[in-house]
C-alpha positions as CSV (number, residue, x, y, z in Angstrom):
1,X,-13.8,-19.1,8.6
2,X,-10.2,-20.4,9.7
3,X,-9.4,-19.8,13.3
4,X,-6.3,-17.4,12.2
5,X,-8.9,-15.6,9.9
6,X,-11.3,-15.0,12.6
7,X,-8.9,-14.2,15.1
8,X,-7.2,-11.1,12.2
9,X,-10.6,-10.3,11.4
10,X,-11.5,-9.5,15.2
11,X,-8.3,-8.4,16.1
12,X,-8.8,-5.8,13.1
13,X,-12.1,-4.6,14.1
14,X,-11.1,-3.8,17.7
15,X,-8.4,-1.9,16.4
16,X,-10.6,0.1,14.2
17,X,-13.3,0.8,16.3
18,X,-10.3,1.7,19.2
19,X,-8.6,4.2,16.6
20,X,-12.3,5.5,16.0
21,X,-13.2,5.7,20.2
22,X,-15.6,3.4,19.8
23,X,-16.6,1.2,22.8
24,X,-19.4,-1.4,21.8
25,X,-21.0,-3.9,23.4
26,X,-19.2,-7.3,23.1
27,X,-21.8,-9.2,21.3
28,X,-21.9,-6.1,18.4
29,X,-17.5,-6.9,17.9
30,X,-18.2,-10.3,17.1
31,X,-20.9,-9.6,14.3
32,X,-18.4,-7.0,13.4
33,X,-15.8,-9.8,13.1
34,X,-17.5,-11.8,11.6
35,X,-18.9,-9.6,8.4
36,X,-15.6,-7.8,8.5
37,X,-13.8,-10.6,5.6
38,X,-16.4,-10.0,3.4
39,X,-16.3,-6.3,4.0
40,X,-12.7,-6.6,3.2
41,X,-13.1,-7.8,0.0
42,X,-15.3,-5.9,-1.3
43,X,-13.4,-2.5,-0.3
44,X,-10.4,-4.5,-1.7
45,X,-12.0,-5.4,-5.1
46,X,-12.9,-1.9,-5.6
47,X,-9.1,-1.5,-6.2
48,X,-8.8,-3.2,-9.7
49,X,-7.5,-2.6,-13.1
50,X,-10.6,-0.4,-14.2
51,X,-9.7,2.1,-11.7
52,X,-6.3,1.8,-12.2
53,X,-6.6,3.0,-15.7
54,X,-8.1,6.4,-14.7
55,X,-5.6,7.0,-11.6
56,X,-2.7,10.0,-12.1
57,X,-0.2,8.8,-14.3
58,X,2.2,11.1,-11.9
59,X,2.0,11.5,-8.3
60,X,4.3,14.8,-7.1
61,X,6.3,13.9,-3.5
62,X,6.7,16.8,-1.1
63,X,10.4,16.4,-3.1
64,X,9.0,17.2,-6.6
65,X,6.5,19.5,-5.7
66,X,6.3,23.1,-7.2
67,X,6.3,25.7,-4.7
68,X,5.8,29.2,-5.5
């Protein structure tokens, strides 16, 4: 993995495990780090077309919602 990659990658998982008050030990945030790219991708490649084609076709804003 590129140094920049590595360096987002770890960067991401401290701030993730921070938001989630999570303190491990050292050692565990760098096989976090490193398994966090692939992790990534796969979260990312569950957004795709397929998925797309079953989503709401309309999304109401707090603007356009109906209140009654």
């Amino acid at each position: 993995m590129p140094e920049d990659a590595e360096s987002n990658a770890r960067t991401t998982v401290r701030a993730l495990l921070a938001a989630a008050g999570i303190a491990p030990p050292e050692a565990e945030i760098e096989a976090m780090s490193h398994g966090y790219p692939a992790l990534r991708a796969a979260a990312d490649a569950l957004a795709c077309d397929a998925i797309a084609a079953h989503a709401p076709v309309f999304l109401p804003t707090d603007d356009e919602r109906i209140t009654r």
